[in-house]
One Martini backbone bead per residue (centre of mass of N, CA, C, O) as a GRO file, in nm:
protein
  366
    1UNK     BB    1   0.035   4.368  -0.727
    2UNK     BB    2   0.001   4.023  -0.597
    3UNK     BB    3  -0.125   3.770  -0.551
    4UNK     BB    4  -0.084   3.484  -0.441
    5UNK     BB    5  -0.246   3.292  -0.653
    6UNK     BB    6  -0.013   3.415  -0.879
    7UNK     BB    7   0.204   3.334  -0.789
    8UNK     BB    8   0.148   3.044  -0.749
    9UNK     BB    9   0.126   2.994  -1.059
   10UNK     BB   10   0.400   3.108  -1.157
   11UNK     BB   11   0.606   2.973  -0.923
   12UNK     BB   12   0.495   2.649  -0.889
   13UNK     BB   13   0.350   2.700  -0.586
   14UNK     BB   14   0.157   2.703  -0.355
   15UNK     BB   15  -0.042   2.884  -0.120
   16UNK     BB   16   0.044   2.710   0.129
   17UNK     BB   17   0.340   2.743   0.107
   18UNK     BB   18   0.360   3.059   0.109
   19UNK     BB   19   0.254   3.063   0.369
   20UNK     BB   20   0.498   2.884   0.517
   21UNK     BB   21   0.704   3.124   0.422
   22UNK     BB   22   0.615   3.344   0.565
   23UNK     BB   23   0.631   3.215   0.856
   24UNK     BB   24   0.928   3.126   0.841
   25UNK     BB   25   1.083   3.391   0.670
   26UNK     BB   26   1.159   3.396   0.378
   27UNK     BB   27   0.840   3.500   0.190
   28UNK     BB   28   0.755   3.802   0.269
   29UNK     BB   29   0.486   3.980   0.221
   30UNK     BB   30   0.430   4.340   0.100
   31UNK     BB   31   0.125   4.286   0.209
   32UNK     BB   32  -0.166   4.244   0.452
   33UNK     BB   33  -0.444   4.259   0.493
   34UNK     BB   34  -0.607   4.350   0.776
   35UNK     BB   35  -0.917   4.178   0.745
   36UNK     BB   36  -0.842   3.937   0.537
   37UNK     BB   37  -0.528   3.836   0.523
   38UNK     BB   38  -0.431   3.906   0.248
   39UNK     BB   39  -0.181   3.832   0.050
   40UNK     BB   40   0.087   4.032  -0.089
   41UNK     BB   41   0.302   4.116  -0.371
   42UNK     BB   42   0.590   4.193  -0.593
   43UNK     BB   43   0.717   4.161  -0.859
   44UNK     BB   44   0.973   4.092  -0.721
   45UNK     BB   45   0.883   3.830  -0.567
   46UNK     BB   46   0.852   3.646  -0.803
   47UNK     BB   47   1.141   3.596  -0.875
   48UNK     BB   48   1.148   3.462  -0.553
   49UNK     BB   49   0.952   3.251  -0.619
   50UNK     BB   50   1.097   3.104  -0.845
   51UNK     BB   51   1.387   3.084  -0.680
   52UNK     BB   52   1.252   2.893  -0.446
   53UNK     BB   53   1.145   2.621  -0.604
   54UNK     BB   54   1.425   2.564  -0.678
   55UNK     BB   55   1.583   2.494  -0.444
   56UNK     BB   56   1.364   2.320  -0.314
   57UNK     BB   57   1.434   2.093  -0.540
   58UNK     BB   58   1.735   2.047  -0.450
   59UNK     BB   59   1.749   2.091  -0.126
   60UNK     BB   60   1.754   2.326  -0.009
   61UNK     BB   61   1.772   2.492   0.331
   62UNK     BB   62   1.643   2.739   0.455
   63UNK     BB   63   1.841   2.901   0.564
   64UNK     BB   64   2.020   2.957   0.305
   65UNK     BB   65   1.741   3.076   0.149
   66UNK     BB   66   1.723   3.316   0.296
   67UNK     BB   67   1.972   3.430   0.199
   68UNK     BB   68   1.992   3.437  -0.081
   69UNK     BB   69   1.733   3.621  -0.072
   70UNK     BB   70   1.924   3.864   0.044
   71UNK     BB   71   2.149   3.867  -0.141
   72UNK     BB   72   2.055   3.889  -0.442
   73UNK     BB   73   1.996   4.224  -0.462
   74UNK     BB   74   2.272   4.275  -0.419
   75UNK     BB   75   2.628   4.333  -0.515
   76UNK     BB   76   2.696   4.135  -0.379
   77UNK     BB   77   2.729   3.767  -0.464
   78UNK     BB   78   2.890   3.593  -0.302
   79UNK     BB   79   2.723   3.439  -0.122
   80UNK     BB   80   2.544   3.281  -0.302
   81UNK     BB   81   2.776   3.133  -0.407
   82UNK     BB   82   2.858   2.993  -0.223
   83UNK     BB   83   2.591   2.852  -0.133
   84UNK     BB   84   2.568   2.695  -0.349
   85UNK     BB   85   2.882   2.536  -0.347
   86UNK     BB   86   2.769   2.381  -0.082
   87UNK     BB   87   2.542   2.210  -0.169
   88UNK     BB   88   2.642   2.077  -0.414
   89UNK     BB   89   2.846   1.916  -0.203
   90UNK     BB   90   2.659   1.791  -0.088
   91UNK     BB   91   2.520   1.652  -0.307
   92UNK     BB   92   2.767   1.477  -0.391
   93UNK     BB   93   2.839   1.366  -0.111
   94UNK     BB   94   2.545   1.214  -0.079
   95UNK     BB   95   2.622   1.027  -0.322
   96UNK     BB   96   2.858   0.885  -0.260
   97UNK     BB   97   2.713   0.753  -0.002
   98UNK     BB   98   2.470   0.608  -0.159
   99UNK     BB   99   2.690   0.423  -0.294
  100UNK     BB  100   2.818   0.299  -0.112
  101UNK     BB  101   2.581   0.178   0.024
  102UNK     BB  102   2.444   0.015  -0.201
  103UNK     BB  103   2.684  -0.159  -0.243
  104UNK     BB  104   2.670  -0.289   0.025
  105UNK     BB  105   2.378  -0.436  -0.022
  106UNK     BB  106   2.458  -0.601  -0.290
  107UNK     BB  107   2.660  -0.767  -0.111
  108UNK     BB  108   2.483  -0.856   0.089
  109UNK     BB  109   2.281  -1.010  -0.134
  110UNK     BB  110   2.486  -1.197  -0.235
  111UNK     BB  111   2.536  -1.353  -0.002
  112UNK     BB  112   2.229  -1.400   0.097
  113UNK     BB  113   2.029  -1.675   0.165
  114UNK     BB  114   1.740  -1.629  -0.012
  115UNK     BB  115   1.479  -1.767  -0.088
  116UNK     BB  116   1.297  -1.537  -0.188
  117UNK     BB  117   1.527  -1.506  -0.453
  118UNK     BB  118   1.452  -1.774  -0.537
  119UNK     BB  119   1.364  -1.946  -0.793
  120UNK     BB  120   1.076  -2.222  -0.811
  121UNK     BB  121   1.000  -2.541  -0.874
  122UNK     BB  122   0.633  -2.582  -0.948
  123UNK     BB  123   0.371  -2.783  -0.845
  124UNK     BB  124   0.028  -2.753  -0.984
  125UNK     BB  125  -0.337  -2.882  -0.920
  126UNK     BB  126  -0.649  -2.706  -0.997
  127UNK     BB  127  -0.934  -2.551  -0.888
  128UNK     BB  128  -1.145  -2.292  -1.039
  129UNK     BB  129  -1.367  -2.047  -1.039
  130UNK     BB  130  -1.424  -1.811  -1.295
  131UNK     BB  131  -1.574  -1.590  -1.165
  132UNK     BB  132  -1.337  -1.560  -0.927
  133UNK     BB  133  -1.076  -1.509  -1.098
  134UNK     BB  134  -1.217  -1.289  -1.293
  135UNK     BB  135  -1.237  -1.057  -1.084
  136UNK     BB  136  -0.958  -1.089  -0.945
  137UNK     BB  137  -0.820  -0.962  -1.206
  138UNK     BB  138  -1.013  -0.708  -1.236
  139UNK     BB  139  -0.886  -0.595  -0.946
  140UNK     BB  140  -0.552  -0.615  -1.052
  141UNK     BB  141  -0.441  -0.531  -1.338
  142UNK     BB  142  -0.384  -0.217  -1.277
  143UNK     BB  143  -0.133  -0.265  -1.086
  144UNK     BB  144   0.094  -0.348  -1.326
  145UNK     BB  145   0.338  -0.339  -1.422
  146UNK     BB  146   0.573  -0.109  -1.736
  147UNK     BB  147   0.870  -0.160  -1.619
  148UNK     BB  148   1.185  -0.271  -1.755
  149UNK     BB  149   1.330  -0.236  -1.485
  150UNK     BB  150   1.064  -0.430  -1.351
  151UNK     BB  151   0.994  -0.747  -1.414
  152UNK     BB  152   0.882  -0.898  -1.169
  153UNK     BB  153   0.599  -0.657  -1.209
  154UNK     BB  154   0.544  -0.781  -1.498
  155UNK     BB  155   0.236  -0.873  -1.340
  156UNK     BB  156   0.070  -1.182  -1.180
  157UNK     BB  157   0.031  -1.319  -0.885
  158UNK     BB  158   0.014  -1.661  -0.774
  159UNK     BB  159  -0.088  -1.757  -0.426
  160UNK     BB  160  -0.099  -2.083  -0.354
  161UNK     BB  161  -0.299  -2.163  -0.029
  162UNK     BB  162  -0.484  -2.445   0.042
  163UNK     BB  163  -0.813  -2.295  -0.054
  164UNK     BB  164  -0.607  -2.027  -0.191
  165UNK     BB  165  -0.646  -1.765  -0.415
  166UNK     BB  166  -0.388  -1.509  -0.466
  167UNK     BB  167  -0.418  -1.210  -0.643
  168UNK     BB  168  -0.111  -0.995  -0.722
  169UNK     BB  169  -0.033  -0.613  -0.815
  170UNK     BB  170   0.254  -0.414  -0.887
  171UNK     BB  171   0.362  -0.054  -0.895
  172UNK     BB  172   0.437   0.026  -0.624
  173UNK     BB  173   0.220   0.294  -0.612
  174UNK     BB  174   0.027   0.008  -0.635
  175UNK     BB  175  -0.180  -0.248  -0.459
  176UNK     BB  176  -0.371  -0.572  -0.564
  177UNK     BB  177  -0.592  -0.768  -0.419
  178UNK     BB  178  -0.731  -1.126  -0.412
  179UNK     BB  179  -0.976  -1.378  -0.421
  180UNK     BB  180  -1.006  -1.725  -0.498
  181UNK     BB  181  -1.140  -2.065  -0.488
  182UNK     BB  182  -1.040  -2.441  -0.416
  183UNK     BB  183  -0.969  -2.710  -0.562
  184UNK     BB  184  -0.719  -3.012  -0.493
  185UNK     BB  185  -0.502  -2.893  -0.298
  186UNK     BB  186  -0.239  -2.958  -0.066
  187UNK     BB  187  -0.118  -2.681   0.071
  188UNK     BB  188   0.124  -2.626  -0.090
  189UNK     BB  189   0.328  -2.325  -0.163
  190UNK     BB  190   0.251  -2.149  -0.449
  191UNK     BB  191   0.470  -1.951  -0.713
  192UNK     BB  192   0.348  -1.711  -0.947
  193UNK     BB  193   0.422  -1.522  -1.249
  194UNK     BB  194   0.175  -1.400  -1.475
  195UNK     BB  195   0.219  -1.226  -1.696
  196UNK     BB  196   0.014  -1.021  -1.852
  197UNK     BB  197  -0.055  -1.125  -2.095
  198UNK     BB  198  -0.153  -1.417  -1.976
  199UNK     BB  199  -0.347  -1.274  -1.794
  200UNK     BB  200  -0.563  -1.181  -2.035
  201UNK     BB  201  -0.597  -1.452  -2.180
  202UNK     BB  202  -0.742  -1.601  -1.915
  203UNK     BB  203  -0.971  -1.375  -1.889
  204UNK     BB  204  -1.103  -1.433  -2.159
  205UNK     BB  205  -1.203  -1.733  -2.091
  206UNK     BB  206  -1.366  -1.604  -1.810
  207UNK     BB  207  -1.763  -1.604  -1.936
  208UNK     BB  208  -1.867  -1.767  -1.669
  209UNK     BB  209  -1.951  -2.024  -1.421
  210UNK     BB  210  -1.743  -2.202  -1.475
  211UNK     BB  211  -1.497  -2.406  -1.422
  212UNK     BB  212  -1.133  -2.418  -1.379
  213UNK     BB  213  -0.814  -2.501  -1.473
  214UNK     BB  214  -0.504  -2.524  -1.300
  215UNK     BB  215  -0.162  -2.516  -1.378
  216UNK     BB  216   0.193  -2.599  -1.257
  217UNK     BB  217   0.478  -2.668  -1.454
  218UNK     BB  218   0.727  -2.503  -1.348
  219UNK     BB  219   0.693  -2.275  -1.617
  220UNK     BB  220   0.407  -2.399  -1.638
  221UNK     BB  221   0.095  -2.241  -1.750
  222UNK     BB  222  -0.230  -2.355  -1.720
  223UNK     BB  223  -0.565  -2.268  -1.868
  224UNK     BB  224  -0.903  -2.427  -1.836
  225UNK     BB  225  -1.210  -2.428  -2.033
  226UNK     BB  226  -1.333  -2.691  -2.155
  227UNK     BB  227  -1.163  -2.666  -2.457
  228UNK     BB  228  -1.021  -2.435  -2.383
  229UNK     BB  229  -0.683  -2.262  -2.396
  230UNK     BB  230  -0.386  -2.110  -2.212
  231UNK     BB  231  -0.053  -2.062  -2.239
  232UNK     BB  232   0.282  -2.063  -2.071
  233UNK     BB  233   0.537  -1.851  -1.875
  234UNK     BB  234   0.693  -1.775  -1.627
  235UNK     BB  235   0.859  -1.574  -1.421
  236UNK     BB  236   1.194  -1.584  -1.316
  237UNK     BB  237   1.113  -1.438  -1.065
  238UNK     BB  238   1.041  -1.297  -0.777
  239UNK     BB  239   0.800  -1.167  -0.528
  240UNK     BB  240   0.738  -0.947  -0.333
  241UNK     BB  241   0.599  -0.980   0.036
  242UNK     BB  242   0.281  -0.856   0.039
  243UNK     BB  243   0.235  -0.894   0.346
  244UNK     BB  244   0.398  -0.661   0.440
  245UNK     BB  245   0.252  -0.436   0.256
  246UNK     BB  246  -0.071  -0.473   0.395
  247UNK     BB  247   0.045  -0.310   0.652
  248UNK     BB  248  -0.117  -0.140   0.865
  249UNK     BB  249  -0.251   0.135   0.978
  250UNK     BB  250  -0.460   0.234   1.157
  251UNK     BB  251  -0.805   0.379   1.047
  252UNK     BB  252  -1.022   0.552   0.863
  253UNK     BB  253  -1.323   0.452   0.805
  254UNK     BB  254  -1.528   0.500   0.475
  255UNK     BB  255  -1.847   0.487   0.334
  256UNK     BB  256  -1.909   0.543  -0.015
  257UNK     BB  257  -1.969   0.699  -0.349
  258UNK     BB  258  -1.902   0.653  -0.586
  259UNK     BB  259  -1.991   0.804  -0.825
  260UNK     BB  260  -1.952   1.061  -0.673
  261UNK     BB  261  -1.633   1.040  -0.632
  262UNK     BB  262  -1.581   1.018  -0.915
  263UNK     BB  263  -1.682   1.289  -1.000
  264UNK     BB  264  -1.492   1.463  -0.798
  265UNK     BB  265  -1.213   1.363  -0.951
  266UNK     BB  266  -1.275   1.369  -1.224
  267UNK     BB  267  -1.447   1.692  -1.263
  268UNK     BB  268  -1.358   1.878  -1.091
  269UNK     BB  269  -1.172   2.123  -0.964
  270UNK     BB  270  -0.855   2.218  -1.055
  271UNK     BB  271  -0.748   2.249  -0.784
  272UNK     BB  272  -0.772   1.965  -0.671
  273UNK     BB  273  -0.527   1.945  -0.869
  274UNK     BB  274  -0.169   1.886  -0.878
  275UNK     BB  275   0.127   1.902  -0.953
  276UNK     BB  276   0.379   1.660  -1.017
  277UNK     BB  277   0.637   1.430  -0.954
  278UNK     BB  278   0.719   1.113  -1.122
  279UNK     BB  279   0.933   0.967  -1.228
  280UNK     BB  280   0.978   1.210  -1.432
  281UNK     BB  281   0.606   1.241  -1.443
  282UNK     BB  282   0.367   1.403  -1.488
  283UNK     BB  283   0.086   1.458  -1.250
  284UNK     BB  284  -0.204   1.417  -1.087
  285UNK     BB  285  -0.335   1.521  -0.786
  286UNK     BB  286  -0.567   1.432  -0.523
  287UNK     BB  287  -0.705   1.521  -0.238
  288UNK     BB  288  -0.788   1.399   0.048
  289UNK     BB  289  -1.108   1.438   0.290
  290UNK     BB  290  -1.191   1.429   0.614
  291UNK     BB  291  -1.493   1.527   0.753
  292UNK     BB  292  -1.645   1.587   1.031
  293UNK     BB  293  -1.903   1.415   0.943
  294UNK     BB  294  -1.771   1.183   0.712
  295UNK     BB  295  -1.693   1.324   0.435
  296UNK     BB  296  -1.566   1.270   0.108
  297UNK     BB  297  -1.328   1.485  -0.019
  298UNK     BB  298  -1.206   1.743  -0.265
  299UNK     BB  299  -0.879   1.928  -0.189
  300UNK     BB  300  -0.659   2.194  -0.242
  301UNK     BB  301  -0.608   2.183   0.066
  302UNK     BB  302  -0.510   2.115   0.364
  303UNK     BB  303  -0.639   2.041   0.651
  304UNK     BB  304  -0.682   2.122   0.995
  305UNK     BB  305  -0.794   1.828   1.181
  306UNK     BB  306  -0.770   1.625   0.944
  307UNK     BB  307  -0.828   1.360   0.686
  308UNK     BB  308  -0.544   1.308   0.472
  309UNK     BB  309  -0.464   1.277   0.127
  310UNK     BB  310  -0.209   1.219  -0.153
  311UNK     BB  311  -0.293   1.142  -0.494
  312UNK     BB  312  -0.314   0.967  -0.811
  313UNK     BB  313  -0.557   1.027  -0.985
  314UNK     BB  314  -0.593   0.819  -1.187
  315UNK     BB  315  -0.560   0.600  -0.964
  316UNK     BB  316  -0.797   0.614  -0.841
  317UNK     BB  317  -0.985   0.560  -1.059
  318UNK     BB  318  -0.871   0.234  -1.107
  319UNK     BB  319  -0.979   0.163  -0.866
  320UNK     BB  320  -1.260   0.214  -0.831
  321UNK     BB  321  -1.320   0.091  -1.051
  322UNK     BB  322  -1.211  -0.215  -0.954
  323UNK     BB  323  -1.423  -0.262  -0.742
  324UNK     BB  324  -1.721  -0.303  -0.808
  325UNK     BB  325  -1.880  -0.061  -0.648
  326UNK     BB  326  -2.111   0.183  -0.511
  327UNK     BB  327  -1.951   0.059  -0.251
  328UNK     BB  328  -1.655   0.184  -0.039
  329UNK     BB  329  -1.370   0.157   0.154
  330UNK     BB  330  -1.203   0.453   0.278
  331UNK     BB  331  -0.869   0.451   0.418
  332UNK     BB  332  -0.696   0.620   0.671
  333UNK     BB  333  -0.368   0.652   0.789
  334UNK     BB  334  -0.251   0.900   0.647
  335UNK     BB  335  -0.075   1.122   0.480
  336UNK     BB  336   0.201   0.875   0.501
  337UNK     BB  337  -0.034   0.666   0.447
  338UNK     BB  338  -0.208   0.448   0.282
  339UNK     BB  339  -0.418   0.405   0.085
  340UNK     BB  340  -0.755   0.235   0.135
  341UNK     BB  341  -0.962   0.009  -0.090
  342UNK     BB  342  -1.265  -0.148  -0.019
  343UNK     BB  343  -1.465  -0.412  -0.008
  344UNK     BB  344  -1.771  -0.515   0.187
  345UNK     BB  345  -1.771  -0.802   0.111
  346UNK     BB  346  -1.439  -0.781   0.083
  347UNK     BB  347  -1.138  -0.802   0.218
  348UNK     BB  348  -0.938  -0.955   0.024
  349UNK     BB  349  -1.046  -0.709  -0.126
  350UNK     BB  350  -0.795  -0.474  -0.256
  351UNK     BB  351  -0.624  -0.122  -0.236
  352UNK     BB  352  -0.312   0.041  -0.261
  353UNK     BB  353  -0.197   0.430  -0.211
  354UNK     BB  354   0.087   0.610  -0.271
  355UNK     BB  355   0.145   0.871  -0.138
  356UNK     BB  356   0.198   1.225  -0.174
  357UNK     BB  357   0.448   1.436  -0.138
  358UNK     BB  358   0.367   1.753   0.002
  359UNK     BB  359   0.597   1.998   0.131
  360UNK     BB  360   0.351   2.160   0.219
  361UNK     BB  361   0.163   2.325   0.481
  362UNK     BB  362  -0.090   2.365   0.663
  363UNK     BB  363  -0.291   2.656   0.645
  364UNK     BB  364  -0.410   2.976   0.624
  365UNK     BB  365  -0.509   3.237   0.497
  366UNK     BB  366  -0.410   3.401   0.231
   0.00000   0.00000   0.00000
């Protein structure tokens, strides 16, 4: 007999999830002790446990693969066979509507008049303080993409309204905005996406606490502090509308002790990860929860009645460092809405991960 712990190991799905195929009788355990209800496996189960995996990650739905399972061990595999072969039809069939959907888009795409997909050529010259510009690019430098797939997102946004620069960073999985003060700007609104390289130049530059100047005439950007000077091209690109990417919904927050946390996501133990693909790359997930006390732990599975969300571990720790503060607010808004960092003393700086959505549901005892 096997542990569930061990089955888990072996076919590459959660404890959780083992539960929950239990639950709905897909993958019923060959044994559950009566007193600790702790759930055991015969060898031949480990095989359909593997075989199990498989079917949900091409996105069989459960019904066919109770058959499927029922089927596997018979003398007749016509029925598997053809539950295969029904799947797959399924999966053309929805291929090929997604193609057509996708392609009716991009011709109403083209067809579409809207501003905010054309570059727009822009003037402004503004003064600004070096060490609040320093903050906001360290606060978001780390979430610029580095997808040559996605090149308007291989930058740093600045968004000038006002006698406010917004610099915000996104590579869809994580987001970062911040905020540093303006003088001299006549209040029209000016967006530049300024390169990644040109953005960590600006940074280089940014050493003391006196101002800077920033000017942007048209395809060309410079910053001058001193007698030092960096300039560049931006990006002939528009960057998404990150105002509506940053409403959120209303959620918990709690204010943490990053040292602490940032010890218990980076080191803590290794149940605490689990691994996903994301755009074809092993990642490494850490569940955050918080518990009934109002304390953020790391967590192997989800817990019922409590707030978490499974994010990239990497990220996490990327954006925690980004805070730059040993206290922090960090939002809870569901385990299927973003993660959102805040710092207490600055609410227009903050960053926001992309949860993981992870199959298996919240079980009891093993």
């Amino acid at each position: 007999m096997r542990s569930i712990g061990e089955v888990a190991r072996d076919s590459g799905l959660r404890v959780s999830a083992l539960r929950f195929y239990d639950r709905a009788g897909v993958l019923i355990p060959a044994w559950v002790d009566p007193v600790s209800g702790y759930r055991w496996y015969s060898p031949e189960q480990l095989a359909e446990s593997r075989l199990l995996a498989r079917l949900r990650r091409v996105g069989m739905p459960l019904a066919d693969i109770r058959l499927v399972l029922a089927g596997w061990s018979s003398a007749d595999a016509d029925l598997v066979r053809k539950l295969l072969e029904a799947h797959l039809r399924r999966l053309e069939l929805g291929l090929s509507d997604a193609r057509h959907e996708l392609s009716t888009v991009r011709a109403l795409l083209e067809r579409r008049e809207n501003p905010m997909t054309l570059v727009r050529t822009a003037t402004a010259e503004l003064t600004v303080s070096a060490a609040e510009l320093a903050a906001a690019l360290d606060a978001v430098r780390f979430a610029a993409s580095t997808d040559p797939e996605l090149p308007m997102l291989g930058g740093v946004l600045f968004d000038l309204e006002s006698e406010a620069l917004h610099v915000v960073a996104t590579d869809r999985y994580r987001m970062a905005v911040a905020q540093a003060g303006t003088t001299g700007h006549d209040g029209t609104r000016v967006q530049v996406i300024v390169p990644a390289p040109l953005a960590d130049a600006m940074r280089a530059l940014l050493t003391d606490d006196a101002s800077a100047q920033l000017t942007v005439d048209g395809d060309r950007v410079v910053l001058e502090t001193g007698d030092r000077q960096t300039a560049g091209r931006r990006l002939r690109h528009e960057f998404p509308d990150y105002r509506r990417l940053v409403r959120l919904p209303a959620g918990r927050r709690v204010l943490v002790d990053v040292p602490v946390l940032r010890e218990a996501v980076g080191t803590g133990p290794v149940r605490a990860s689990k691994v996903r693909e994301q755009d074809g790359v092993s990642v490494s997930i850490s569940v955050l929860t918080v518990t009934a006390d109002g304390a953020v732990t790391v967590s192997e599975d989800f817990e019922e009645g409590q707030d978490h969300v499974a994010v990239n571990r990497d990220f996490l720790l990327h954006a925690l460092a980004a805070g730059a503060r040993d206290q922090l607010i960090v939002e809870f808004g569901g385990p299927t809405a973003p993660l959102a960092i805040r710092r207490p003393d600055a609410e227009d700086t903050f960053s926001m991960l992309m949860p993981v959505r992870l199959e298996d549901q919240p079980g009891g005892r093993g």
